[in-house]
Jmol script that loads the backbone (N, CA, C; Angstrom):
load data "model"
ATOM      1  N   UNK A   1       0.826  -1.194   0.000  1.00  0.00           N
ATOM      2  CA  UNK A   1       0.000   0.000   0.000  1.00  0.00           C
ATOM      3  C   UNK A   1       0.869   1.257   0.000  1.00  0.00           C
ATOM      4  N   UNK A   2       2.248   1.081   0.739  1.00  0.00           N
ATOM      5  CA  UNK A   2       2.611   2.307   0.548  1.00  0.00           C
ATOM      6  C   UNK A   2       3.539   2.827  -0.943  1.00  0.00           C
ATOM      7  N   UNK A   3       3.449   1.685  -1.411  1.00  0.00           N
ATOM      8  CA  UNK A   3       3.973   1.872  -2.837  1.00  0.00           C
ATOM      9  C   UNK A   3       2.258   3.226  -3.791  1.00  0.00           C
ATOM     10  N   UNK A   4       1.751   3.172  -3.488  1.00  0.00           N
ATOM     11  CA  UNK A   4       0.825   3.876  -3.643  1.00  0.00           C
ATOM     12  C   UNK A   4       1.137   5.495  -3.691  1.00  0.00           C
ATOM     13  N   UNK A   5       1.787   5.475  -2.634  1.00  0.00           N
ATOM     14  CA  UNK A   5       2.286   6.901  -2.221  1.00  0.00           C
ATOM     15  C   UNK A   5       3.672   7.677  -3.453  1.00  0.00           C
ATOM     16  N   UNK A   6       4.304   6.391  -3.421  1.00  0.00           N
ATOM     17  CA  UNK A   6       5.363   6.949  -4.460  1.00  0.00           C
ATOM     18  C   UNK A   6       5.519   7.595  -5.576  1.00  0.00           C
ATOM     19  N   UNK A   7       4.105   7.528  -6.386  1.00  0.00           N
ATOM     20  CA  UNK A   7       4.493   8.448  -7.678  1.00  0.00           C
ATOM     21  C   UNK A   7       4.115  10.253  -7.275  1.00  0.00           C
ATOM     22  N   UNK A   8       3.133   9.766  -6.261  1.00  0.00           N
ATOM     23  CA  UNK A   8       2.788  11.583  -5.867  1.00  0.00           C
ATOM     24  C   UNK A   8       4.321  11.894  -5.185  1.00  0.00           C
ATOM     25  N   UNK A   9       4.566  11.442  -4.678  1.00  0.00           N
ATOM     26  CA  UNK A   9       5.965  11.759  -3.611  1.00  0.00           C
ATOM     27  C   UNK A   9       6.839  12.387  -4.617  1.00  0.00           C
ATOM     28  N   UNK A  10       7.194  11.657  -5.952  1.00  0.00           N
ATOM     29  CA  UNK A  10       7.769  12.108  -6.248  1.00  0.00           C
ATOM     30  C   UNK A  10       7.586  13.187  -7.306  1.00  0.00           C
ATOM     31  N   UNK A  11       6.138  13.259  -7.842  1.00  0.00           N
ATOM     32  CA  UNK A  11       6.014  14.213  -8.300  1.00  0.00           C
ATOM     33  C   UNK A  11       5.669  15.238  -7.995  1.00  0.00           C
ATOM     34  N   UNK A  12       5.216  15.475  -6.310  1.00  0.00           N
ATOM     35  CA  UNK A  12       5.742  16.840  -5.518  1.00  0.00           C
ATOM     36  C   UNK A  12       6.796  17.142  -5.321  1.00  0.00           C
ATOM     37  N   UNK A  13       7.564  16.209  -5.351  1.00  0.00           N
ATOM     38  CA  UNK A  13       9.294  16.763  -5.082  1.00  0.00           C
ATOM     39  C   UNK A  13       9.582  17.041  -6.015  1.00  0.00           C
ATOM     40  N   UNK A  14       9.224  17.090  -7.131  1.00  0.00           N
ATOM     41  CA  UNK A  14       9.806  17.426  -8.520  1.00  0.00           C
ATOM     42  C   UNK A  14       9.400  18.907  -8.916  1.00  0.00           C
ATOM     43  N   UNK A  15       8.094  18.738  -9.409  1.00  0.00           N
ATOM     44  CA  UNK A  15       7.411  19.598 -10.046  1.00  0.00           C
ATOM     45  C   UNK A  15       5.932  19.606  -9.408  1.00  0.00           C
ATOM     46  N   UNK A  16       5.351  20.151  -8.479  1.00  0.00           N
ATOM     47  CA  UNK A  16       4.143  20.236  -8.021  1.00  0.00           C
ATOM     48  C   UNK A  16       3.372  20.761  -9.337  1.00  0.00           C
ATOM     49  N   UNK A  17       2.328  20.450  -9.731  1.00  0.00           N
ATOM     50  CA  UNK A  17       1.241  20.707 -10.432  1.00  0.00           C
ATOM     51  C   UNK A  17      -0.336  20.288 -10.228  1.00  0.00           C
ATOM     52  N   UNK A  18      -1.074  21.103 -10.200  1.00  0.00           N
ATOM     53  CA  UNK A  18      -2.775  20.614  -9.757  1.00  0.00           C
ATOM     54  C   UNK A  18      -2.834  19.429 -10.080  1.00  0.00           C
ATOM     55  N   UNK A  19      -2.578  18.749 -11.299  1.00  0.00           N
ATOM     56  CA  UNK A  19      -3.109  17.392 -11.294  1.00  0.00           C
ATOM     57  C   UNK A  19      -2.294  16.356 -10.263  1.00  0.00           C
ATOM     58  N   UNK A  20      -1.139  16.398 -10.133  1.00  0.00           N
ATOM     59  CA  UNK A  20      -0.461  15.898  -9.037  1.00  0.00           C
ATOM     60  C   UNK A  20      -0.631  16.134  -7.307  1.00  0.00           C
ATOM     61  N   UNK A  21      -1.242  17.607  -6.979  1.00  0.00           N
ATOM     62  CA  UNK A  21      -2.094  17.373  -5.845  1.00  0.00           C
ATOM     63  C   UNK A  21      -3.456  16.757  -5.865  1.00  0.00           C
ATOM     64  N   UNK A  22      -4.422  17.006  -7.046  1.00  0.00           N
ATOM     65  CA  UNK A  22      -5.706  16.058  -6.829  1.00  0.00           C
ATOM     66  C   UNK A  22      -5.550  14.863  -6.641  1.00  0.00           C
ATOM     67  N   UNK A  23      -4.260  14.377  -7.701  1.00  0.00           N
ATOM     68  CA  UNK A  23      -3.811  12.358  -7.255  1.00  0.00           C
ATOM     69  C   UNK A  23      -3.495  12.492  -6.078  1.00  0.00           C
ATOM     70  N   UNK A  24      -3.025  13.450  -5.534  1.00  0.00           N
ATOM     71  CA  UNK A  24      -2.368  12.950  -4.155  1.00  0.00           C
ATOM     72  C   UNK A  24      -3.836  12.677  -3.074  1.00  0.00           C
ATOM     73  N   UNK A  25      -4.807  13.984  -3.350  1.00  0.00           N
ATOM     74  CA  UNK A  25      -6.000  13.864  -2.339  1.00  0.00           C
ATOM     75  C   UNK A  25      -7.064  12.943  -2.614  1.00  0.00           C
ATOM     76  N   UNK A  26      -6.771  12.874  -3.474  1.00  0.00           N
ATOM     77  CA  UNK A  26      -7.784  11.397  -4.276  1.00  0.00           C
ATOM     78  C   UNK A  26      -7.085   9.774  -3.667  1.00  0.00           C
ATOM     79  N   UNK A  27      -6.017   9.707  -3.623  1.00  0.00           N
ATOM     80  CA  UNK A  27      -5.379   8.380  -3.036  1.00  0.00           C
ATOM     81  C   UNK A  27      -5.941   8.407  -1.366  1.00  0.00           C
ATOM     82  N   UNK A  28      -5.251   9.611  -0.817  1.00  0.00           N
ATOM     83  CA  UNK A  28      -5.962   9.659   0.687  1.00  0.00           C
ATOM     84  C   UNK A  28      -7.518   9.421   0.819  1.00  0.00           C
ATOM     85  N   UNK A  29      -8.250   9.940  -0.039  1.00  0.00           N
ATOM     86  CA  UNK A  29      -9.665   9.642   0.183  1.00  0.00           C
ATOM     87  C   UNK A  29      -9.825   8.152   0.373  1.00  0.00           C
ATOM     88  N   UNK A  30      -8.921   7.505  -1.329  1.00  0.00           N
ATOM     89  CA  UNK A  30      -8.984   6.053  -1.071  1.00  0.00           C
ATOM     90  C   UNK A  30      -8.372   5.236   0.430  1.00  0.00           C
ATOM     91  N   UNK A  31      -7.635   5.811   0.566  1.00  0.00           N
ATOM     92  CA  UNK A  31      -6.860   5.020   1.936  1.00  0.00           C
ATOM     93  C   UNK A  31      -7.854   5.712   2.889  1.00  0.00           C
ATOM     94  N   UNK A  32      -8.485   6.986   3.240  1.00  0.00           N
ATOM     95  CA  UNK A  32      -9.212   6.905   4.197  1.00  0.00           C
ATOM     96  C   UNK A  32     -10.364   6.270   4.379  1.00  0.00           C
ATOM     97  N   UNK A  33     -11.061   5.333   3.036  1.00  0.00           N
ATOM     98  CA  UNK A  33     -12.245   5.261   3.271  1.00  0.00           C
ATOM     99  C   UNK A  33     -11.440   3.110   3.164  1.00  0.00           C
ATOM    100  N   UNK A  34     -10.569   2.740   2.499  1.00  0.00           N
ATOM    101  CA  UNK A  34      -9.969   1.454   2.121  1.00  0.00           C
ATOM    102  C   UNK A  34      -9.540   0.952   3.807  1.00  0.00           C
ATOM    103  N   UNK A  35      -8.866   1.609   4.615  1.00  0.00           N
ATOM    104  CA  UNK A  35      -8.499   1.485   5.794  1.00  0.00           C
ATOM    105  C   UNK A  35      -9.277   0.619   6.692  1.00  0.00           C
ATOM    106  N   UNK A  36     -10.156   1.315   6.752  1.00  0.00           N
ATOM    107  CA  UNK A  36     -10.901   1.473   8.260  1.00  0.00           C
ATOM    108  C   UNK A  36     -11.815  -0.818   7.641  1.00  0.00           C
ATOM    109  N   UNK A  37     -11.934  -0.442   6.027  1.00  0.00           N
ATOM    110  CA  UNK A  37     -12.593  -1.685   5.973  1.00  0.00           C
ATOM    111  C   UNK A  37     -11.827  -2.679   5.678  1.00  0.00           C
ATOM    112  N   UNK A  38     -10.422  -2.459   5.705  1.00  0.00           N
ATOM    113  CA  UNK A  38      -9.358  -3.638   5.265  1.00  0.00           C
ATOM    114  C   UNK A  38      -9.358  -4.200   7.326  1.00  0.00           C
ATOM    115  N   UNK A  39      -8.959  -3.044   7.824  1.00  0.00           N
ATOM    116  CA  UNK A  39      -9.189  -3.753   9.342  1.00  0.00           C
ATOM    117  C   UNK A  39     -10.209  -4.298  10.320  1.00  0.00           C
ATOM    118  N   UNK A  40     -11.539  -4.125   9.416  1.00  0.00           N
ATOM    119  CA  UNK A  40     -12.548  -4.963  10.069  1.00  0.00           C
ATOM    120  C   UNK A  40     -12.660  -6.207   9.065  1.00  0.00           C
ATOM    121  N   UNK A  41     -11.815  -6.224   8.284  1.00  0.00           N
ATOM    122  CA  UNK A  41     -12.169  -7.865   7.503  1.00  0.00           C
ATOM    123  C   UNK A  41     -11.787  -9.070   8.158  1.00  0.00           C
ATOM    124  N   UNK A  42     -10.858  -8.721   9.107  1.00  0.00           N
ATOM    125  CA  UNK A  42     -10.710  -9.531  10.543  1.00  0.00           C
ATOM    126  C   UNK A  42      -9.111 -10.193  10.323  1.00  0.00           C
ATOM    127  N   UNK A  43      -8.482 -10.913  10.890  1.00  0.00           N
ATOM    128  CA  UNK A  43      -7.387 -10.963  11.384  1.00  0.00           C
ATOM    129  C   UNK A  43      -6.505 -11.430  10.023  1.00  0.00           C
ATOM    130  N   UNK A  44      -5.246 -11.017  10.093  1.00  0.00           N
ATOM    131  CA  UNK A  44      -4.612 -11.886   8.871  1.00  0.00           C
ATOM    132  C   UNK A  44      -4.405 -10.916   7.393  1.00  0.00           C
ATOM    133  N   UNK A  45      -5.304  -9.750   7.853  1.00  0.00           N
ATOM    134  CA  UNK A  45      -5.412  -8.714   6.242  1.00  0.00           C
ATOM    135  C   UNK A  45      -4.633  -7.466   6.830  1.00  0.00           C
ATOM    136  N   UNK A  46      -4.992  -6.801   6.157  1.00  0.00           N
ATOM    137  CA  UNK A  46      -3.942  -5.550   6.401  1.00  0.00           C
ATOM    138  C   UNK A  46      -3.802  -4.493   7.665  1.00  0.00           C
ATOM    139  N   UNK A  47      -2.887  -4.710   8.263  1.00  0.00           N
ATOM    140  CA  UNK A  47      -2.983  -4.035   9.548  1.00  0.00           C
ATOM    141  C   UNK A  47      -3.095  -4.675  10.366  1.00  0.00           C
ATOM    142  N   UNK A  48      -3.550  -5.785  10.485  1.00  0.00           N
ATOM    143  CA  UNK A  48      -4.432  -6.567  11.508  1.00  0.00           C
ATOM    144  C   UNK A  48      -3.354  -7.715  11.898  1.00  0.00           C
ATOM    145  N   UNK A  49      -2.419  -7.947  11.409  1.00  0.00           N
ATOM    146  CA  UNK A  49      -1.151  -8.965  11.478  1.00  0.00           C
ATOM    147  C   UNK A  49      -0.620  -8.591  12.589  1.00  0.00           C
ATOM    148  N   UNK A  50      -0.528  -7.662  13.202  1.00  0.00           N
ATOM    149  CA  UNK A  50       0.358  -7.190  14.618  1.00  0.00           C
ATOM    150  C   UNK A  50      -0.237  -7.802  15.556  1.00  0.00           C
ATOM    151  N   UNK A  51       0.175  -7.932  16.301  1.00  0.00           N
ATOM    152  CA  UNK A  51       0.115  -8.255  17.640  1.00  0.00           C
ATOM    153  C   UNK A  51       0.288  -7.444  18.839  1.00  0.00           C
ATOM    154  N   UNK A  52       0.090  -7.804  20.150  1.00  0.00           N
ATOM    155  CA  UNK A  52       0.346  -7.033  21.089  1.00  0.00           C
ATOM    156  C   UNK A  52      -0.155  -5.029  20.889  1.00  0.00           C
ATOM    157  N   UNK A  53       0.696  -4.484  22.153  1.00  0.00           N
ATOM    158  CA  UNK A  53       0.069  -3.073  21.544  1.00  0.00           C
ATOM    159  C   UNK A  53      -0.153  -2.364  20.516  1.00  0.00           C
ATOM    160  N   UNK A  54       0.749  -2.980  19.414  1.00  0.00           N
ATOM    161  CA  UNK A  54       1.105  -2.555  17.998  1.00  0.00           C
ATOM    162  C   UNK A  54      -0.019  -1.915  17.262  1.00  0.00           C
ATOM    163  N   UNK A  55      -1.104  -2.991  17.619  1.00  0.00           N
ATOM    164  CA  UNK A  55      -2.556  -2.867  16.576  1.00  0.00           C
ATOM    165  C   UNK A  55      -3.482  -1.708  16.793  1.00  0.00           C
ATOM    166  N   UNK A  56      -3.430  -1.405  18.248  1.00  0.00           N
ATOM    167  CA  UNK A  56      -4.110   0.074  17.827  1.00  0.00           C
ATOM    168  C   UNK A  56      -3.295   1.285  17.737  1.00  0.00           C
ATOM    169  N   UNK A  57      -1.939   1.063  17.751  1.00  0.00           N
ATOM    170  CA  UNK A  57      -1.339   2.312  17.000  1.00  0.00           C
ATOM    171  C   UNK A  57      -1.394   2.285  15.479  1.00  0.00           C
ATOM    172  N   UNK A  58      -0.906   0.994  15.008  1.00  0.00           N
ATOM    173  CA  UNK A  58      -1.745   0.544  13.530  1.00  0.00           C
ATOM    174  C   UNK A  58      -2.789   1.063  13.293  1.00  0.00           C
ATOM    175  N   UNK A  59      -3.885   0.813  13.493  1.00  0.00           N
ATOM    176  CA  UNK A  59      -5.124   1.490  13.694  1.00  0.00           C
ATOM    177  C   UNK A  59      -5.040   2.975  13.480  1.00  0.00           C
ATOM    178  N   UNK A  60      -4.392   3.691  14.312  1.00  0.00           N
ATOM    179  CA  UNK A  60      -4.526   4.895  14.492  1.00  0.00           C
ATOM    180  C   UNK A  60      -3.916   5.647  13.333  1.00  0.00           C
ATOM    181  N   UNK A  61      -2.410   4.873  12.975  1.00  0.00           N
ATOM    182  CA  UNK A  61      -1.606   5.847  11.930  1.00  0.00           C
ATOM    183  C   UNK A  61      -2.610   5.195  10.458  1.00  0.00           C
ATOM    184  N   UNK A  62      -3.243   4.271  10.581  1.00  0.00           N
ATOM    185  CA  UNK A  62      -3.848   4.245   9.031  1.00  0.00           C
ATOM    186  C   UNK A  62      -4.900   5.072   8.759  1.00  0.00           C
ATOM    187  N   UNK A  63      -5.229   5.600   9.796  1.00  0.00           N
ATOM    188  CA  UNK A  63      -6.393   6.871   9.607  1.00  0.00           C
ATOM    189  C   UNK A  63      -5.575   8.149   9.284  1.00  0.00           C
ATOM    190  N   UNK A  64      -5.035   8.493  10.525  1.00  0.00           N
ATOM    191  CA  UNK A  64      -4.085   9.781  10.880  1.00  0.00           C
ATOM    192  C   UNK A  64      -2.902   9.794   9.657  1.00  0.00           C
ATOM    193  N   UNK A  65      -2.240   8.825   8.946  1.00  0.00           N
ATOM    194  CA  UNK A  65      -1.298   9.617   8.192  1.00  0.00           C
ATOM    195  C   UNK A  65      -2.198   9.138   6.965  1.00  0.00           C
ATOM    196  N   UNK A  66      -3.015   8.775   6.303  1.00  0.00           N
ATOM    197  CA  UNK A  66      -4.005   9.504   5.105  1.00  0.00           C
ATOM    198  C   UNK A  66      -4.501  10.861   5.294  1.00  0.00           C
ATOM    199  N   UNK A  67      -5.105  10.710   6.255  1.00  0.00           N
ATOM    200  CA  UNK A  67      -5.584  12.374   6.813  1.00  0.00           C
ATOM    201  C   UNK A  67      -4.935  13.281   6.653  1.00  0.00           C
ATOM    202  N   UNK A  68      -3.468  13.344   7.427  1.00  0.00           N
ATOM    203  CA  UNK A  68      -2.587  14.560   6.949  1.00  0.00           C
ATOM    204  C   UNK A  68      -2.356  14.332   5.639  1.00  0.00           C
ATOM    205  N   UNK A  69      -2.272  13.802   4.927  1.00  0.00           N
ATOM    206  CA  UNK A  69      -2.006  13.324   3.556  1.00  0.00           C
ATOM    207  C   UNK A  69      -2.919  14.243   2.639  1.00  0.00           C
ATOM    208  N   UNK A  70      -4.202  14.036   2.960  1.00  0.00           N
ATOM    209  CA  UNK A  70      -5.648  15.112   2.771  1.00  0.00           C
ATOM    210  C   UNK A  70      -5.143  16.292   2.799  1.00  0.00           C
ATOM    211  N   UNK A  71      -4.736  16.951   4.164  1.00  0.00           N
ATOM    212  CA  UNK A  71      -4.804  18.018   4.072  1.00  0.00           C
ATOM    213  C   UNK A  71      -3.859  19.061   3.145  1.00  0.00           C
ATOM    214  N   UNK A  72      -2.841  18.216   3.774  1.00  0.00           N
ATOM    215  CA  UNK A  72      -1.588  18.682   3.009  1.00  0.00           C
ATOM    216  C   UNK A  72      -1.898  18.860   1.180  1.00  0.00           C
ATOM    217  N   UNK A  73      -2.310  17.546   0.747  1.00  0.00           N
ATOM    218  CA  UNK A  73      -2.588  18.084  -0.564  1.00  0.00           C
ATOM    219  C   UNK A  73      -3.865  19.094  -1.031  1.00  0.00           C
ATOM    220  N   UNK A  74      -4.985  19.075   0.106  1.00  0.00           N
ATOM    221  CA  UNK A  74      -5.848  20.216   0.004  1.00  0.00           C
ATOM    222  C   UNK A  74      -4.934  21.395   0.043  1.00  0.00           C
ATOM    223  N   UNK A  75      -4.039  21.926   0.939  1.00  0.00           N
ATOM    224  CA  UNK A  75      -3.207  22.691   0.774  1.00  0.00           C
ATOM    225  C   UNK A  75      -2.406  22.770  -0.089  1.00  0.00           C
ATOM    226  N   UNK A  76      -1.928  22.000  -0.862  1.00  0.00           N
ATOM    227  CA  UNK A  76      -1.329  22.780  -1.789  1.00  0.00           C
ATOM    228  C   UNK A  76      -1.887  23.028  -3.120  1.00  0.00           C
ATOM    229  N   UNK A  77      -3.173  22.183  -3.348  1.00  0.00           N
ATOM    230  CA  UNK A  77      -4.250  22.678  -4.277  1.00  0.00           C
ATOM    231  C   UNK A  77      -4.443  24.007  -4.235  1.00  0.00           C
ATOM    232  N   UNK A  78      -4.580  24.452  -2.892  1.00  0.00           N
ATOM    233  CA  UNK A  78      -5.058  26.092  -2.633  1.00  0.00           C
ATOM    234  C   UNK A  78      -4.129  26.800  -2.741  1.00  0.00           C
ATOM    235  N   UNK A  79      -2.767  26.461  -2.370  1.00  0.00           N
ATOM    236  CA  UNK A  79      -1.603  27.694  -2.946  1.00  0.00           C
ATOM    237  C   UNK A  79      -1.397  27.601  -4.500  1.00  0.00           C
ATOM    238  N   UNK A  80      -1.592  26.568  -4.587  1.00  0.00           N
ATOM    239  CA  UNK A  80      -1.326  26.015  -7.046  1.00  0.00           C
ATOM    240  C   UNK A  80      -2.557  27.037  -7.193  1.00  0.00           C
ATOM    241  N   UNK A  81      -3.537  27.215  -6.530  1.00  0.00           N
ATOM    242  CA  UNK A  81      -4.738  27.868  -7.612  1.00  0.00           C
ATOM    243  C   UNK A  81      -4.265  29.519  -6.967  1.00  0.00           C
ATOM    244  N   UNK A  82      -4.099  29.548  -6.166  1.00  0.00           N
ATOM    245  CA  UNK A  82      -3.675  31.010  -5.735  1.00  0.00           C
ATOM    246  C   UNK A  82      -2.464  31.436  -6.447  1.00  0.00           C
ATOM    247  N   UNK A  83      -1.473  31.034  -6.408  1.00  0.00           N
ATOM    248  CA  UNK A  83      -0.439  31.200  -7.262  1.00  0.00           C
ATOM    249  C   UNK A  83      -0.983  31.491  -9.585  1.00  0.00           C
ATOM    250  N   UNK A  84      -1.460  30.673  -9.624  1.00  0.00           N
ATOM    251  CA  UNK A  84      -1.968  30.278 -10.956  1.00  0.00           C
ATOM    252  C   UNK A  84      -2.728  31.693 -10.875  1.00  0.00           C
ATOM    253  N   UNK A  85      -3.778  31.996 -10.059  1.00  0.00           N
ATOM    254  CA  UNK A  85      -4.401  33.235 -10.514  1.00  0.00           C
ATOM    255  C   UNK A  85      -3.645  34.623 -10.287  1.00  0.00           C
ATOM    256  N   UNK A  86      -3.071  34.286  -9.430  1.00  0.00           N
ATOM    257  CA  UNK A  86      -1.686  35.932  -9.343  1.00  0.00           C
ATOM    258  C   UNK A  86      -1.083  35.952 -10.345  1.00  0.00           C
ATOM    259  N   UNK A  87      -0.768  34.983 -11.142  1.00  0.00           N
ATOM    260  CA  UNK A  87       0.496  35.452 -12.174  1.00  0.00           C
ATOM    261  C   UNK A  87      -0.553  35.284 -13.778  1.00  0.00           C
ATOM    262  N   UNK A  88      -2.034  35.181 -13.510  1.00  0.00           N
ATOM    263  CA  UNK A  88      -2.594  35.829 -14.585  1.00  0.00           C
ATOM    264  C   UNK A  88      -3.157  37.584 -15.127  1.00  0.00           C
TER     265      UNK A  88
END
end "model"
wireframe off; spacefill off
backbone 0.3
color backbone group
């Protein structure tokens, strides 16, 4: 799953462009809404392999780092369109 992350990664580090923040907030949507139902499919699937305290910090970062993931690319949607309209 986190191979997922890699082509936005690197095409913010490169060259940020609107279509490269919508992929980015569009993947988080997917992982925020893919998450929550890969870990109730019950033991053995994704996330759910840990043991001991592990699993609800698991739990927690598969919500929490899509989320910042969200915002961050909501943010930089809003500086690309702010920027884009200043220099028209």
């Amino acid at each position: 799953m986190g191979m997922a992350c890699l082509p936005c990664a690197v095409h913010l580090a490169l060259l940020p462009r609107r279509r490269t923040w919508v992929q980015t907030a569009a993947v988080s949507v997917a992982m925020l809404v893919g998450h929550p139902l890969l870990s109730a499919a019950g033991p053995g699937h994704h996330g759910t392999a840990h043991s001991g305290g592990l699993v609800a910090g698991v739990g927690v970062a598969m919500v929490a780092v899509p989320a910042l993931a969200l915002v961050l690319a909501l943010s930089g949607l809003a500086l690309e369109d702010r920027r884009s309209a200043s220099a028209t």
